[in-house]
C-alpha positions in Angstrom: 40.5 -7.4 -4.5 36.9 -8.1 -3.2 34.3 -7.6 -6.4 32.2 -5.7 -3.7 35.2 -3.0 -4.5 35.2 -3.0 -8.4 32.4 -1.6 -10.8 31.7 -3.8 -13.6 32.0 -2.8 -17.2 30.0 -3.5 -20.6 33.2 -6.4 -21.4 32.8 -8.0 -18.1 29.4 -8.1 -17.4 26.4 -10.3 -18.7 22.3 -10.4 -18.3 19.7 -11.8 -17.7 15.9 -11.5 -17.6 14.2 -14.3 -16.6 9.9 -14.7 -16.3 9.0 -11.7 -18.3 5.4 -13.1 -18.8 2.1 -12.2 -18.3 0.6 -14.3 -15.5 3.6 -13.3 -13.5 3.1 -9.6 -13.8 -0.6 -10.0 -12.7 1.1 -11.4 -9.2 2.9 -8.7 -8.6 1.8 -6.1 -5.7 5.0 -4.8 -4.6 5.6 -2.0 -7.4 3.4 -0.3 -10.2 3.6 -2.7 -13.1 3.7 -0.3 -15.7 6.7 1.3 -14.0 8.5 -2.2 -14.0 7.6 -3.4 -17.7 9.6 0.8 -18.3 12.3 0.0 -16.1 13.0 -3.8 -17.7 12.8 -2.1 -21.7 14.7 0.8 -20.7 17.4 -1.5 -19.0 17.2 -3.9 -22.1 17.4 -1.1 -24.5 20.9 -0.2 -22.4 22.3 -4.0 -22.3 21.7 -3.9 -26.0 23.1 -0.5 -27.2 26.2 -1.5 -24.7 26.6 -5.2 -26.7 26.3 -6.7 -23.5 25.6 -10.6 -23.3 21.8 -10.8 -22.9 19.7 -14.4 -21.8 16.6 -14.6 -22.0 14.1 -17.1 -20.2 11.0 -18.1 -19.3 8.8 -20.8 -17.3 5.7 -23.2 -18.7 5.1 -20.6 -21.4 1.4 -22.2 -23.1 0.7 -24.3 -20.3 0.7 -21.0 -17.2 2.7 -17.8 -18.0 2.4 -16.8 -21.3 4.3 -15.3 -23.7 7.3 -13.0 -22.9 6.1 -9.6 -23.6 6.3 -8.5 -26.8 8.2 -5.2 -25.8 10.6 -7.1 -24.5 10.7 -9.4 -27.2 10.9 -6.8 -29.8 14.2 -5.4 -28.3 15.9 -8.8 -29.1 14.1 -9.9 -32.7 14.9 -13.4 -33.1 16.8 -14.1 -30.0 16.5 -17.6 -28.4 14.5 -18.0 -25.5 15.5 -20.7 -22.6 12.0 -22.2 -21.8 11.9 -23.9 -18.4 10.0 -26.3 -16.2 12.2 -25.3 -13.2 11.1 -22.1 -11.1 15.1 -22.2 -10.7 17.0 -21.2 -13.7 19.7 -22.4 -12.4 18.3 -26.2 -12.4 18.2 -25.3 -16.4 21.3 -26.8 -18.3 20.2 -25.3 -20.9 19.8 -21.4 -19.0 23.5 -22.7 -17.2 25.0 -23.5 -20.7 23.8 -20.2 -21.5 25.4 -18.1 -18.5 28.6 -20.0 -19.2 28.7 -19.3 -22.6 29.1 -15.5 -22.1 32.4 -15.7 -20.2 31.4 -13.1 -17.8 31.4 -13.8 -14.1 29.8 -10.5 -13.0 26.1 -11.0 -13.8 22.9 -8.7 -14.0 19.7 -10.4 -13.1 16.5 -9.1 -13.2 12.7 -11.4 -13.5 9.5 -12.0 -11.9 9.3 -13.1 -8.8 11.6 -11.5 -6.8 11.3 -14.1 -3.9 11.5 -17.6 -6.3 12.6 -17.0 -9.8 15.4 -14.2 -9.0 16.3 -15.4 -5.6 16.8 -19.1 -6.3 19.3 -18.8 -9.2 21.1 -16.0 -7.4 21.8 -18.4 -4.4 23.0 -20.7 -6.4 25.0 -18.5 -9.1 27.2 -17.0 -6.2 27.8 -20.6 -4.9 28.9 -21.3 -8.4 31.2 -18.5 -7.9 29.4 -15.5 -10.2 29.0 -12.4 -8.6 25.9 -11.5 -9.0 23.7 -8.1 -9.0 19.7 -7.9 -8.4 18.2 -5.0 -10.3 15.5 -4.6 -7.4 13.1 -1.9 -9.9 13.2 -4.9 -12.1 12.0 -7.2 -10.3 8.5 -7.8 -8.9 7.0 -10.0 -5.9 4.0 -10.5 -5.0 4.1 -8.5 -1.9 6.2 -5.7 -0.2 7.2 -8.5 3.1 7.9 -10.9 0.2 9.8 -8.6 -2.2 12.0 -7.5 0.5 12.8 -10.3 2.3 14.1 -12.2 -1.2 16.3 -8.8 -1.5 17.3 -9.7 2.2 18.4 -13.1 1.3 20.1 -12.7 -1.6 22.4 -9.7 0.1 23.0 -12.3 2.9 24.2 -15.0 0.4 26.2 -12.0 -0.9 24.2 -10.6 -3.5 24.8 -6.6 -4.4 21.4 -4.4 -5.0 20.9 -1.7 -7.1 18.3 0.1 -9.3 17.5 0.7 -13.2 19.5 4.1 -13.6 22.7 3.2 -11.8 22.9 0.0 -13.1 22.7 0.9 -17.0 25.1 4.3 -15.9 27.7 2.2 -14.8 28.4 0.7 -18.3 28.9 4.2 -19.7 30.8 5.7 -16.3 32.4 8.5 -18.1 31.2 11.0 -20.1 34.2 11.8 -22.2 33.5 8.4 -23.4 31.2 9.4 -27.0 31.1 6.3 -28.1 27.4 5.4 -26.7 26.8 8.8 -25.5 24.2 10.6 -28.1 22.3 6.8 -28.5 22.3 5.9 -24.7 21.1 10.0 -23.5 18.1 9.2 -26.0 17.1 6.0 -24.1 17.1 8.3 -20.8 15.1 10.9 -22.0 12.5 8.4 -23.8 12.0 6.4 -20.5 14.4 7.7 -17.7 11.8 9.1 -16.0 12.7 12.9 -13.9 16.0 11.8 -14.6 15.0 11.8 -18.7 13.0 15.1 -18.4 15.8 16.5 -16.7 18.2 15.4 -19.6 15.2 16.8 -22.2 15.3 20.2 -20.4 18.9 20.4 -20.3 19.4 19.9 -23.8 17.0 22.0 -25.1 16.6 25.3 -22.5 20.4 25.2 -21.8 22.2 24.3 -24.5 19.8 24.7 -26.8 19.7 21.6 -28.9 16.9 20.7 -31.0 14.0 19.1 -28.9 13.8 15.3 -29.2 9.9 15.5 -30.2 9.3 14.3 -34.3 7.3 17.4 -34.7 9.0 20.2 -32.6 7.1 22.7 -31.0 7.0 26.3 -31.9 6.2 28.8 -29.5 4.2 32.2 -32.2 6.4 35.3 -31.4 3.7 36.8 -30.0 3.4 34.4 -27.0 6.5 34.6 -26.0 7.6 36.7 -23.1 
């Protein structure tokens, strides 16, 4: 069976977020950058609560890019991260050794820019015989033309898109699973957007949880209709 007809799951998928640094964000134009630094936590936050393989990497940190940012960073305390000459992971043995190491062929990449530093190692992953999927909201290039024709490419060379929200709900898939359930619905409403407000709403005019706010708030009797 083609893996265009399977979903992947937390134990046979990996990740990787490559170029998380600061002088690539400032060239991206094709998305709002505080949108994409939400979508790469929030999509993090998942890979981690899911204990799914995670690499990180990054290109000519103190002599260009900088430092991977810290909320990135902070999600994985400690964790190594693969510095690279090479716009191509790929070219890394270090990033390859990496990717090999997690044992998963169906891969998860996301990184800055779309139309080198994603598109490259993608090309050259499938070659290598990993399937691989693009998390386009978590990527950034530095135009629309440029950001879509990488995304173009990489589906030609047999790459599968797909955005922030589907790709984190496909590693929970069910709901009757409870495992991740209460954890992975707080990471939603936190940064999931409508989709997290929707979940807030839900919870609390519906069902009539407890709101997810430190300090509730209390509507007086007398203001309520």
């Amino acid at each position: 069976m083609s893996h265009y007809h399977k979903l992947y799951t937390a134990e046979d998928s990996a990740i990787a977020f490559i170029d998380f640094q600061p002088q690539m964000l400032f060239g991206v134009a094709n998305a709002d950058r505080a949108t994409l630094i939400n979508n790469v936590t929030l999509l993090a936050r998942v890979a981690k609560e899911f204990k799914v393989p995670t690499v990180l990497s990054s290109v000519e940190t103190e002599s260009f890019s900088g430092y991977v940012w810290p909320q990135l960073l902070d999600i994985f305390p400690g964790q190594p991260v693969i510095e690279r000459s090479s716009m191509n992971s790929w070219d890394s043995q270090e990033f390859r050794k990496a990717i090999e190491a997690t044992g998963r062929k169906n891969i998860i990449l996301a990184g800055l820019w779309t139309e080198v530093c994603v598109t490259w190692p993608t090309i050259e992953m499938l070659g290598a015989g990993y399937n691989v999927y693009v998390v386009e909201d978590c990527c950034g290039g530095t135009s629309v033309a440029a950001h879509e024709a990488a995304l173009s490419r990489m589906v030609q060379a047999g790459a599968i898109r797909l955005t922030t929200i589907p790709a984190l709900l496909e590693w929970q898939r069910d709901w009757a699973r409870k495992d991740h359930y209460n954890n992975l619905m707080g990471l939603i409403k936190g940064q999931g957007g409508a989709y997290g407000v929707g979940v807030e709403y839900a919870y609390t005019m519906v069902h009539h949880a407890p709101q997810s706010a430190q300090k509730p708030r209390v509507v007086p009797a007398e203001k309520k209709h």
